[in-house]
Every structure is written in structure tokens, then in C-alpha cells.
C-alpha positions in Angstrom: 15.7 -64.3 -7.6 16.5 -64.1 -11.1 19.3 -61.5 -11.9 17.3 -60.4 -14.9 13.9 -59.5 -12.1 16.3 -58.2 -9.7 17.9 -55.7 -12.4 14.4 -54.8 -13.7 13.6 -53.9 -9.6 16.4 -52.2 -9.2 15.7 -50.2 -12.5 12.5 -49.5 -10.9 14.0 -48.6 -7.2 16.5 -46.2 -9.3 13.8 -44.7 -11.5 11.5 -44.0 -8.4 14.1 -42.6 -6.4 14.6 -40.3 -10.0 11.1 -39.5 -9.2 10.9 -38.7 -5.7 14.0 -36.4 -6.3 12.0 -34.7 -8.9 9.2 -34.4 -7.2 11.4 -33.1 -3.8 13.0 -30.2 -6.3 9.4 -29.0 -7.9 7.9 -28.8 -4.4 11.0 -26.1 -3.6 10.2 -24.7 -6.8 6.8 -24.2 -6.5 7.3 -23.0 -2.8 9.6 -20.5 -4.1 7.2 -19.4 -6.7 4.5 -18.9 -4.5 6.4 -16.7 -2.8 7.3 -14.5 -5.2 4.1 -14.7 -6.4 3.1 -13.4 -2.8 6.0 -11.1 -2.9 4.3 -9.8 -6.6 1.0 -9.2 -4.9 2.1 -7.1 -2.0 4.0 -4.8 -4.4 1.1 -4.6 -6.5 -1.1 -3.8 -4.1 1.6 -0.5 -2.8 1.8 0.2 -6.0 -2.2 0.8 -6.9 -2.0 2.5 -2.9 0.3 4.8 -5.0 -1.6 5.3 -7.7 -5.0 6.0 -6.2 -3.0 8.3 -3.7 -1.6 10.3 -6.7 -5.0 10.5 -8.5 -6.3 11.9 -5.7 -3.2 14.6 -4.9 -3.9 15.2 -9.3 -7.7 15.6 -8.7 -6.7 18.1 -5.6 -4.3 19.7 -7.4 -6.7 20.6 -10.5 -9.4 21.6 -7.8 -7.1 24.1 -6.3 -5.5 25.3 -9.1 -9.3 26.4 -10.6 -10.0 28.0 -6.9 -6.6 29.8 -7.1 -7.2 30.7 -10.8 -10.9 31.8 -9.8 -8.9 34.2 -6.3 -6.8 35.9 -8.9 -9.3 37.3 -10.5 -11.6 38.0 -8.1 -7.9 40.3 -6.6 -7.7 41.8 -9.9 -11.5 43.1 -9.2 -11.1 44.4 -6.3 -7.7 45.7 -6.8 -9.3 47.6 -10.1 -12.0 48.5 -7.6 -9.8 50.2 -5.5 -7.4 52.4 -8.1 -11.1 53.4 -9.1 -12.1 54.8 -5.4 -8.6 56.0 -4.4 -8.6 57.9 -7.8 -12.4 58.7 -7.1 -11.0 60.0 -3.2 -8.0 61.7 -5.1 -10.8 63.6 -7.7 -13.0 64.5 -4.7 -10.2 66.0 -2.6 -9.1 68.5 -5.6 -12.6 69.5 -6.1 -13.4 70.0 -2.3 -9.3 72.0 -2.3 -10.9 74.7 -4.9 
């Protein structure tokens, strides 16, 4: 074989051998990616768990804060209600004293 042919082959033996080293190393690289990429997803998904559990815990939190808001004054009432009839009670026990 002609030296000239057989250094042309083994530039092409060489080159290929480049190639399927290449090749080898972005095959890990894209297996590592698609794991992390995995790895990306699961997090995002825990993290919009999170978010929609912390909306609703907001949403619950402004629902009982109106209900708590709307019991305090409902106590004042009756609270008001009651000075009124125990000063009412006190009135009506003088007046039945005399």
C-alpha cells in the first residue's frame, strides 16, 4: 500500500476515533443534563406544591381573619348589651329598694 494512502487512512482511523471519543463524552453530557433537568422538574413541581399550599393557608387566613373581625364585634354587641341590662337590673333594684 502506498505510504501516502496508508497515512491518509490512518488520518482517517485517528480522526474517527476523535469522533467516537466525542461523541462518547456528549452522550455523558447529555445524560447528565437530563438529569438535572429531571432533578429541575421535581423541584419545580415541590415548589408550586408550595405555593398552591401557601395560597390556600393566605386565602384561609383572610377568611378567618374577616370571621374573627366579624366575632369581635358581634362581643362588643352583646357585651354593650349586657352593661345595658345589668345597669337596667341595677336601676330596677334601687327603684324596687324605695
Amino acid at each position: 500500500m502506498n505510504s501516502l494512502v496508508r497515512a491518509q487512512i490512518q488520518a482517517i482511523e485517528h480522526e474517527t476515533n476523535r469522533m467516537g471519543e466525542t461523541l462518547r463524552s456528549l452522550q455523558a453530557r447529555i445524560e447528565a443534563l437530563d438529569e438535572e433537568k429531571g432533578e429541575a422538574l421535581q423541584k419545580r413541581w415541590s415548589l408550586e406544591r408550595q405555593v398552591s399550599v401557601l395560597q390556600r393557608t393566605a386565602d384561609d387566613y383572610d377568611r378567618l381573619s374577616g370571621e374573627a373581625e366579624h366575632l369581635r364585634e358581634r362581643q362588643d354587641e352583646i357585651r354593650a348589651a349586657l352593661t345595658r341590662m345589668r345597669e337596667q337590673a341595677k336601676a330596677l333594684a334601687e327603684y324596687l329598694r324605695q
